[in-house]
C-alpha positions as CSV (number, residue, x, y, z in Angstrom):
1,X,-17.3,12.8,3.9
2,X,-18.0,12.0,0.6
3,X,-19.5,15.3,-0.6
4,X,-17.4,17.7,-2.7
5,X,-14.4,15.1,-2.9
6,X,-11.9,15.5,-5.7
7,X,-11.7,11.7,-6.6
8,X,-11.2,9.0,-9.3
9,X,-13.3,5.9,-9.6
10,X,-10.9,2.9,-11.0
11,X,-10.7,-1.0,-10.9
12,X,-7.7,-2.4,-8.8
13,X,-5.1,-5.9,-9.7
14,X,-8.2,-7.7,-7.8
15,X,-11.2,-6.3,-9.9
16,X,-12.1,-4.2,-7.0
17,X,-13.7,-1.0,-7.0
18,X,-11.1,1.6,-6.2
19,X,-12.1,5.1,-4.8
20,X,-9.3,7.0,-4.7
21,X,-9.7,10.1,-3.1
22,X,-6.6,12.9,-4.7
23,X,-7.1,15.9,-2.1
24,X,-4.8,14.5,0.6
25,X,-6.5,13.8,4.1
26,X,-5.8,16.2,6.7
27,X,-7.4,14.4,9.7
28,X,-6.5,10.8,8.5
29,X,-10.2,9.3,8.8
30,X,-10.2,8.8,5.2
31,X,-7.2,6.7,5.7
32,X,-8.6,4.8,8.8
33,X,-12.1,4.3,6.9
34,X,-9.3,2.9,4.1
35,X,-7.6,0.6,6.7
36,X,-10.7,-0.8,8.2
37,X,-11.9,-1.5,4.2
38,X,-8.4,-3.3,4.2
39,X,-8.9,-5.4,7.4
40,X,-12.5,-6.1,6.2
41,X,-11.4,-7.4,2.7
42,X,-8.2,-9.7,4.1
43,X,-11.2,-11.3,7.2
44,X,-13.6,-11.8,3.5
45,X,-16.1,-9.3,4.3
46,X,-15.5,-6.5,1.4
47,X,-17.7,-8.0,-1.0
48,X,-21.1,-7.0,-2.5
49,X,-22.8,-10.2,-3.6
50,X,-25.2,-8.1,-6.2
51,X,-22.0,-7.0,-7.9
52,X,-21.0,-9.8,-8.9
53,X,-18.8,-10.1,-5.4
54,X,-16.7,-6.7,-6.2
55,X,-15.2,-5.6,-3.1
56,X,-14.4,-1.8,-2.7
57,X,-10.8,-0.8,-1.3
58,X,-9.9,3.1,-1.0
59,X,-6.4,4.6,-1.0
60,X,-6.1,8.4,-0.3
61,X,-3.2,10.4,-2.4
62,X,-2.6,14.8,-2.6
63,X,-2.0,15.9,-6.0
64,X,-0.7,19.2,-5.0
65,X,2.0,17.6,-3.0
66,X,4.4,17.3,-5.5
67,X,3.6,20.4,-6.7
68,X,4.7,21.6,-3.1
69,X,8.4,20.1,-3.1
70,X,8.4,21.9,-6.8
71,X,7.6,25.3,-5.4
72,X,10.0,25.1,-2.4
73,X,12.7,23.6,-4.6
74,X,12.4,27.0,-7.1
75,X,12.7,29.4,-4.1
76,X,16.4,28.5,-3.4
């Protein structure tokens, strides 16, 4: 799952880790794995005590999707 991702490695509004993955997720487990990361976070259990308690939180996004709507908008 994590091999050969196009990503980004950032700090969310909470000081979490956030892995954002850009390539879109066909199948939708990178979203579930992001929802269960969610669910695990709100119950208290996203945290990594040798980090200094930084929890890690992932949101998924496609970068070529606008670019998508932009091609089929310049065919008409």
């Amino acid at each position: 799952m994590f091999s050969n991702q196009n990503c980004e490695l950032s700090r969310d509004d909470s000081g979490d880790l956030l892995l954002t993955f850009l390539d879109g997720d066909r199948y939708g487990v990178k979203k579930q794995l992001a929802k269960r990361m969610e669910q695990r976070k709100n119950a208290g259990l996203n945290r990594v005590s040798w980090w200094g308690g930084i929890g890690v939180q992932i949101e998924v996004k496609n970068q070529y999707q606008l670019l998508k709507v932009v091609l089929k908008l310049s065919r008409f």
